[in-house]
PAFILO-83442 format. One record per residue (C-alpha): y, z, x. Coordinates in nm, 2 decimals, padded with zeros to 4 digits. Last residue first. Example, Ala and Ser with C-alpha at 12.3 -4.5 7.8 and 13.67 -1.06 7.14 Angstrom:
+--------+--------+--------+
|      v |      w |      u |
+--------+--------+--------+
| -00.11 |  00.71 |  01.37 |
| -00.45 |  00.78 |  01.23 |
+--------+--------+--------+
// end
This chain:
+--------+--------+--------+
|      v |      w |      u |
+--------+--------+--------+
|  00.47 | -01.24 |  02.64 |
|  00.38 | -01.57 |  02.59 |
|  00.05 | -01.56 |  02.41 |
|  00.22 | -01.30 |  02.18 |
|  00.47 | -01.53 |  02.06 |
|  00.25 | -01.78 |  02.02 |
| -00.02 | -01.58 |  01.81 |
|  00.27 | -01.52 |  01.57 |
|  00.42 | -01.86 |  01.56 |
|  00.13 | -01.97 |  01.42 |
| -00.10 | -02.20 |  01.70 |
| -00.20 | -02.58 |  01.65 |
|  00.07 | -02.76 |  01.83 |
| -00.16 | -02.94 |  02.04 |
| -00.51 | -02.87 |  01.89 |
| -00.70 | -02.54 |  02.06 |
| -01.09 | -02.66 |  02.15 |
| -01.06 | -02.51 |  02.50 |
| -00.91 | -02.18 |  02.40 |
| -00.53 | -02.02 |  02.36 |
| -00.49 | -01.73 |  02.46 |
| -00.60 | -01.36 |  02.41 |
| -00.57 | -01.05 |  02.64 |
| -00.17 | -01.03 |  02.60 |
| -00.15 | -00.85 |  02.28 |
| -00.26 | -00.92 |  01.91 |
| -00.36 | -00.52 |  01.67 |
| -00.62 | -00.62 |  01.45 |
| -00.62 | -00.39 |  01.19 |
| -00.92 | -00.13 |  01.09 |
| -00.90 | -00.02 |  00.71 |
| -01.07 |  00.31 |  00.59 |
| -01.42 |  00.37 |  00.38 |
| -01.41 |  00.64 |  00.20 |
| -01.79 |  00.78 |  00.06 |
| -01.88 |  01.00 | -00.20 |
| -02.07 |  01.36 | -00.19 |
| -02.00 |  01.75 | -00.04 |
| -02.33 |  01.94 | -00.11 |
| -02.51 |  02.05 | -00.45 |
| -02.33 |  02.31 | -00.57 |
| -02.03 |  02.15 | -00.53 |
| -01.83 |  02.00 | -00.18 |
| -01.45 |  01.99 | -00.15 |
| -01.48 |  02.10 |  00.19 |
| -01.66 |  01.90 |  00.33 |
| -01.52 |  01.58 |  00.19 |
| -01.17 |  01.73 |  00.31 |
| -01.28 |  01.76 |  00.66 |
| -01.37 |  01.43 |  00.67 |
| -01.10 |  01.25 |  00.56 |
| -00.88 |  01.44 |  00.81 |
| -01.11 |  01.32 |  01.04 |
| -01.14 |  00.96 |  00.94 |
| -00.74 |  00.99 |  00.88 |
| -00.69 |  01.06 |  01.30 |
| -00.98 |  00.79 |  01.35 |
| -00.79 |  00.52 |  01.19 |
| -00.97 |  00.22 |  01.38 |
| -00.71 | -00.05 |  01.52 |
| -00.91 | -00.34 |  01.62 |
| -00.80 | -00.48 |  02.03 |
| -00.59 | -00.75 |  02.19 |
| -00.55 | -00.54 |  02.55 |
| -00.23 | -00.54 |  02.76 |
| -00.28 | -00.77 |  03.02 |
| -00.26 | -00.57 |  03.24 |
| -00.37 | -00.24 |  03.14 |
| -00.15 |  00.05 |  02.95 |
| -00.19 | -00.08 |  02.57 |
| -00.55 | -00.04 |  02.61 |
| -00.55 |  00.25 |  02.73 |
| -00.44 |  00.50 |  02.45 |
| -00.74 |  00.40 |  02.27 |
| -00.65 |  00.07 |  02.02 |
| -01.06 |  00.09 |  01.88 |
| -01.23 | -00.22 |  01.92 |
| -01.19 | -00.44 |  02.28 |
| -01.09 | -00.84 |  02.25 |
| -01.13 | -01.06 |  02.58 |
| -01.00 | -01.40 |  02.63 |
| -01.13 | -01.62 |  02.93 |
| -00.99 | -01.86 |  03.13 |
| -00.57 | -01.81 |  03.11 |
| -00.66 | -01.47 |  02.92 |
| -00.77 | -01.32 |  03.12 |
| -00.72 | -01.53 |  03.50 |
| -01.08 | -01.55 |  03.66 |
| -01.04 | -01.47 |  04.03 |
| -01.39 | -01.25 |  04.07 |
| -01.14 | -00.92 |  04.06 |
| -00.96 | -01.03 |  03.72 |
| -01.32 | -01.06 |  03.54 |
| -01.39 | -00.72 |  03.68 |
| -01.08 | -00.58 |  03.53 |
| -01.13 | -00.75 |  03.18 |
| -01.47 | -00.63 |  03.17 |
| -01.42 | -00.29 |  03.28 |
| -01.14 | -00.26 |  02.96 |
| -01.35 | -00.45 |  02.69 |
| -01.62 | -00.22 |  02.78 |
| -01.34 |  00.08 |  02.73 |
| -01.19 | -00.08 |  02.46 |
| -01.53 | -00.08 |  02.22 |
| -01.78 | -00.28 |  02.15 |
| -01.69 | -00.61 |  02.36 |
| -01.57 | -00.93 |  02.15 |
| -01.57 | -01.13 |  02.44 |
| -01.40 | -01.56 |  02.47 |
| -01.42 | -01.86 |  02.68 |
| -01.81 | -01.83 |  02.67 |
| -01.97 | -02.03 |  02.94 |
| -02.30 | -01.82 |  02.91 |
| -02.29 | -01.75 |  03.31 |
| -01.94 | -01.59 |  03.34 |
| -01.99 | -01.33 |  03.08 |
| -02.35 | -01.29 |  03.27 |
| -02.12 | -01.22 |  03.57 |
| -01.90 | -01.00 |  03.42 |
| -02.16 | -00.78 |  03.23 |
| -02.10 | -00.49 |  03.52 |
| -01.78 | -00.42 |  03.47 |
| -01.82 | -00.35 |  03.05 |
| -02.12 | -00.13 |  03.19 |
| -01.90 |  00.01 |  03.39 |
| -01.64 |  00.10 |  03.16 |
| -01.86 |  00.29 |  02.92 |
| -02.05 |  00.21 |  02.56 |
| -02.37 |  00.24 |  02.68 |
| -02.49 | -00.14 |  02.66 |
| -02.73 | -00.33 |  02.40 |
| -02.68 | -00.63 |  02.54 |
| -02.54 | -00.95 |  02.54 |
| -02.48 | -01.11 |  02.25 |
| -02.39 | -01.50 |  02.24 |
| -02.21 | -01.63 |  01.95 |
| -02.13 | -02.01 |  01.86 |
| -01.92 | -02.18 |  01.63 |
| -01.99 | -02.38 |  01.32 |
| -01.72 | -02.18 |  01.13 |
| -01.89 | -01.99 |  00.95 |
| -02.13 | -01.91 |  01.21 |
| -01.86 | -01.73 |  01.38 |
| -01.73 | -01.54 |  01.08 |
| -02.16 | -01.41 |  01.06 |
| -02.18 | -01.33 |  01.38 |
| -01.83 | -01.11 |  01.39 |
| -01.96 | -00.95 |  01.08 |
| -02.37 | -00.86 |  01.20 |
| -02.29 | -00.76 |  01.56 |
| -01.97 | -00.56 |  01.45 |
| -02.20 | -00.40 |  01.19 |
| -02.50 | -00.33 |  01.39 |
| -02.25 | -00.18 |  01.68 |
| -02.10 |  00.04 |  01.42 |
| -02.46 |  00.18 |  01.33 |
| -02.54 |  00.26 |  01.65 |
| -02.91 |  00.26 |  01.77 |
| -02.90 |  00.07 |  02.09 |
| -02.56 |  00.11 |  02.22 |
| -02.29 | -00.10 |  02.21 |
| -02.28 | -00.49 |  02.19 |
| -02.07 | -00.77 |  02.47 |
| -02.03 | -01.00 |  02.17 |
| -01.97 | -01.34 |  02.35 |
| -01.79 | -01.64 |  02.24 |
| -01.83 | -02.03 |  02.24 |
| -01.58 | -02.21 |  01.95 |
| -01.24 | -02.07 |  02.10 |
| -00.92 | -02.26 |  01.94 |
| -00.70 | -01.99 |  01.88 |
| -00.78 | -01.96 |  01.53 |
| -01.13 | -01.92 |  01.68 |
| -00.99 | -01.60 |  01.85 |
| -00.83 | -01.47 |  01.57 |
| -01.13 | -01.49 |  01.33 |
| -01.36 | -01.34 |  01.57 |
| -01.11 | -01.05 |  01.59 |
| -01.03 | -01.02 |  01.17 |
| -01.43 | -01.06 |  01.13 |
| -01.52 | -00.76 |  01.37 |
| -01.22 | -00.58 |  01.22 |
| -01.36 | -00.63 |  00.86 |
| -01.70 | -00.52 |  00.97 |
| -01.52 | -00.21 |  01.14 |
| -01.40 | -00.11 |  00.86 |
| -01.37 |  00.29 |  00.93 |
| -01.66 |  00.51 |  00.79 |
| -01.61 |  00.86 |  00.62 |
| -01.98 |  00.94 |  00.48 |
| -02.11 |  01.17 |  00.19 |
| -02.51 |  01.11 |  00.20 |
| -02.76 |  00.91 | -00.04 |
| -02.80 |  00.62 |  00.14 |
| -02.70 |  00.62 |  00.49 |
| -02.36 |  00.47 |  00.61 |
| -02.25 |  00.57 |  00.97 |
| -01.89 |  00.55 |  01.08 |
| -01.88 |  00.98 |  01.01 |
| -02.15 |  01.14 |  00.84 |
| -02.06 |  01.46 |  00.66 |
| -02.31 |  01.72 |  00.62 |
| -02.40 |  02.04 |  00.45 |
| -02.69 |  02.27 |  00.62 |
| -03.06 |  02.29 |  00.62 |
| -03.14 |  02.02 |  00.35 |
| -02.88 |  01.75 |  00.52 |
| -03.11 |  01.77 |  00.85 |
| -03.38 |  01.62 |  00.65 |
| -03.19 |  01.27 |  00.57 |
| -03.06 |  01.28 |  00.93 |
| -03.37 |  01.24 |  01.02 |
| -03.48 |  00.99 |  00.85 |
| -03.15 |  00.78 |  00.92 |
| -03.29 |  00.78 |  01.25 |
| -03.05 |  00.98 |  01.48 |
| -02.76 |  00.84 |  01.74 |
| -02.50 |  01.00 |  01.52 |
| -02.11 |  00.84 |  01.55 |
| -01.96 |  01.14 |  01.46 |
| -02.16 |  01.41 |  01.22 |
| -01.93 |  01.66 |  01.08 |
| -02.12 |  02.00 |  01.00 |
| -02.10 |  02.25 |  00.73 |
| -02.03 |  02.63 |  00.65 |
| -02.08 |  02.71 |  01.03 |
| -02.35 |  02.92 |  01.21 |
| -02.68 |  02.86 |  01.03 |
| -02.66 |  02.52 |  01.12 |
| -02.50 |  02.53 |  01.44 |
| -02.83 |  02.56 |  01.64 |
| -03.00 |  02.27 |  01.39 |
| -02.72 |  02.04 |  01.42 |
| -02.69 |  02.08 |  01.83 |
| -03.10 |  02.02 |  01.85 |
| -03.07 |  01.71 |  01.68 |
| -02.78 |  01.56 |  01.88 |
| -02.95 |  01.70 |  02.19 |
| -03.26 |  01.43 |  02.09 |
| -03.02 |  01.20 |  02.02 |
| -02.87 |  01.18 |  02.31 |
| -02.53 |  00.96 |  02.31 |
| -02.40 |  01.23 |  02.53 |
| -02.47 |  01.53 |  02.21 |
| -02.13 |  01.65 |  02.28 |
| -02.02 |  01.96 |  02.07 |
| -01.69 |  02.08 |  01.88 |
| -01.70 |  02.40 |  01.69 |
| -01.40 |  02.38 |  01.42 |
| -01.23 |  02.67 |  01.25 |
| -01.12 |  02.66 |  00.93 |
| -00.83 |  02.87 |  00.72 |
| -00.75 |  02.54 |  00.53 |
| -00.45 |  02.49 |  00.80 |
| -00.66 |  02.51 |  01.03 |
| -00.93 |  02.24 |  00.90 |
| -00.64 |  01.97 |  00.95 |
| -00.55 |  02.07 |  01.28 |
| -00.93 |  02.05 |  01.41 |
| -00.99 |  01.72 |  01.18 |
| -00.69 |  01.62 |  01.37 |
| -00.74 |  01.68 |  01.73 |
| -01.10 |  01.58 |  01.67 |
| -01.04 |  01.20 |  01.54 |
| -00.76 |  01.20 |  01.82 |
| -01.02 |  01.33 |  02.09 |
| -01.31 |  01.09 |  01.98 |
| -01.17 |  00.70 |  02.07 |
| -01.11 |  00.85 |  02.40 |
| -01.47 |  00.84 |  02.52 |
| -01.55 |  01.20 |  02.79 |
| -01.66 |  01.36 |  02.41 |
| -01.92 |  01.11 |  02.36 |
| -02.11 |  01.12 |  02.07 |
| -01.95 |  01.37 |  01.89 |
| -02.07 |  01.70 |  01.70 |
| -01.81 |  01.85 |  01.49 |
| -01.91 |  02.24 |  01.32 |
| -01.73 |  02.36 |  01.06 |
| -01.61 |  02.78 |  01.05 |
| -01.54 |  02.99 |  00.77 |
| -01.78 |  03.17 |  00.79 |
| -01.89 |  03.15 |  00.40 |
| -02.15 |  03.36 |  00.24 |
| -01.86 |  03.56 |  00.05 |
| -01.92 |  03.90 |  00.14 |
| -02.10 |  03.85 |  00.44 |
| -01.87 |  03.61 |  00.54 |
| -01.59 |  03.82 |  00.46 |
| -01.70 |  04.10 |  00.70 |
| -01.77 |  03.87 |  01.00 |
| -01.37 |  03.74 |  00.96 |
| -01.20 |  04.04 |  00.99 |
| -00.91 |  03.99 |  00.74 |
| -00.59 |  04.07 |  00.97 |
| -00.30 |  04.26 |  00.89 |
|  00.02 |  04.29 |  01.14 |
|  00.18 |  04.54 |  00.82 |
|  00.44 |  04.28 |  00.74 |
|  00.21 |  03.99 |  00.79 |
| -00.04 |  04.17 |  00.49 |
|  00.26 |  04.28 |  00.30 |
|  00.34 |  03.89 |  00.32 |
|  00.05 |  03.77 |  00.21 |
|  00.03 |  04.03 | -00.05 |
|  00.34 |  03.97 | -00.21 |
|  00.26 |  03.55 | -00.21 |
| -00.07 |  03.62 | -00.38 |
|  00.04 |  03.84 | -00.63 |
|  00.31 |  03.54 | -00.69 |
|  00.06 |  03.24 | -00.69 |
| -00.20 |  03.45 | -00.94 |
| -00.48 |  03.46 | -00.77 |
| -00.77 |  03.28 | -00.82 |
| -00.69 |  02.95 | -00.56 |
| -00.65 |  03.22 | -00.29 |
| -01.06 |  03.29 | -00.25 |
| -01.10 |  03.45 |  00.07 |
| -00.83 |  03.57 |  00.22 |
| -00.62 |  03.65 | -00.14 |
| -00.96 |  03.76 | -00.33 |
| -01.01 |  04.02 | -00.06 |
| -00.61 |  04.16 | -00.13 |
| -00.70 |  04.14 | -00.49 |
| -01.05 |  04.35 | -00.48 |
| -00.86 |  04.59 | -00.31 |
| -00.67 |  04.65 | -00.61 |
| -00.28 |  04.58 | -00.60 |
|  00.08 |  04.77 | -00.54 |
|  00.12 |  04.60 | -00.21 |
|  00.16 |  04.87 | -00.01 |
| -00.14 |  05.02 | -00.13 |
| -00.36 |  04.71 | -00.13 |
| -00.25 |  04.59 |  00.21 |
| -00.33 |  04.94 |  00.33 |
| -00.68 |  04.96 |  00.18 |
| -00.74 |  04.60 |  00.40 |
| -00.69 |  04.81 |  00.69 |
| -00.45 |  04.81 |  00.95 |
| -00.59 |  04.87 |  01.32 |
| -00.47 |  05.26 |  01.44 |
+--------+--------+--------+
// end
């Protein structure tokens, strides 16, 4: 016969009411009540059915995660740990893939809604409108989107845009390219808007080329129209553009970085692995979803609110050298060291 919560109360000593409290609510509970019944409860092989507290407490325990691109390895760090994270608050996370559709990014939201306590949006493709009326049918959290008004984790990537444009002109590049991401994104706005504004700074030049699905092949297949600008250095979107570029660059006989530097954004597992190993932006996506999870669930009455914004870091590798306008003598021992590995 299952174990009931009536058991945990007996042979615990305590009011039903207690052993509910200790599932559902364990911050009013005394800490050594609560430590008895928790272990009665493991003694005994209790478990709280789920369905029954969230009727009596309006909460299912349970947050919903919707990503862009599921299949893109910047997402399954920022999921392992907002899933890892929620667990050990008693939370369950639904993941979903909207495939940079926004139109199945809107549907997802409104089928979880009345399913989960709250919702982490990654990346959205939405308007900002309607994300705005999304927020009155269920609690959200935007991740690396800013929109007026709503709780948002977003990683810097303004300030690794400017650290990467930065680096290459240090390194004597005054003609690059910004190979963008997809129509729509807020992080490619940002990176577009930050690495054009460093360049212009410095009197140098920035052609964009796109917008682009944020995928290998499309890196790949902006070789040639690399090639045709004259750029001696890419900032690309993401590592996995910057990736297919690099390798397509290599298979038309252009040496990376000896003719042209490339830069990704994000530091995915990859981009250490290909030759050259990739120069590339850092973004913290394990604390983005640790962030976000907290956000959530530290919500009032009114929804969760504030905004953490989290530092990128240019992480120097083999994909950068030295560019036509370079002085003799002109690089930091850092860059040099890296140039030469």
């Amino acid at each position: 016969m299952a174990v009931t919560i009536r058991d945990v109360a007996r042979a615990s000593g305590v009011h039903i009411s207690t052993v509910s409290r200790t599932f559902s609510a364990p911050h009013l509970v005394n800490p050594e009540t609560r430590s008895r019944v928790l272990a009665t409860a493991e003694q005994l092989g209790y478990r709280p059915n789920r369905a029954a507290r969230a009727l009596i407490t309006g909460r299912t325990h349970n947050i919903g995660l919707i990503v862009a691109d599921i299949a893109n390895p910047f997402f399954p760090p920022l999921i392992k740990a907002a899933e890892t994270h929620a667990r050990r608050r008693d939370y369950h996370v639904f993941v979903a893939d909207t495939d940079e559709d926004p139109i199945v990014e809107l549907d997802l939201v409104q089928a979880l809604a009345k399913q989960v306590d709250g919702i982490l949006l990654c990346s959205p493709r939405m308007s900002d409108d309607q994300i705005e009326l999304l927020k009155r049918e269920v609690p959200l959290v935007v991740i690396n989107r800013l929109i007026t008004g709503l709780p948002a984790v977003v990683m810097d990537v303004g300030l690794g845009a400017r650290d990467a444009v930065q680096h290459l002109l240090d390194l004597g590049h005054r003609h690059l390219v910004y190979l963008a991401g997809p129509r729509g994104s807020w992080t490619n706005r940002e990176i577009r808007r930050a690495a054009g504004a460093t360049a212009r700074t410095a009197g140098a030049d920035l052609t964009v080329l796109g917008p682009n699905q944020p995928v290998e092949e499309t890196g790949a297949a902006a070789a040639e129209a690399v090639l045709k600008t004259g750029a001696s250095a890419v900032l690309a979107y993401n590592d996995l553009m910057a990736i297919g570029l690099l390798q397509a660059l290599q298979d038309r006989g252009v040496e990376v970085p000896g003719q042209v530097s490339v830069v990704g954004i994000d530091d995915i597992a990859y981009s250490g692995l290909v030759r050259p190993r990739l120069t590339t932006v850092a973004n913290p996506t394990g604390a983005a979803g640790r962030a976000a999870v907290d956000m959530l669930l530290q919500q009032g009455d009114d929804g969760p609110t504030g905004q953490v914004t989290l530092r990128t870091d240019l992480i120097i590798r083999n994909s950068t050298g030295p560019g036509p306008y370079v002085p003799a003598g002109a690089l930091n021992a850092e860059v040099a060291a890296h140039v030469k590995e």
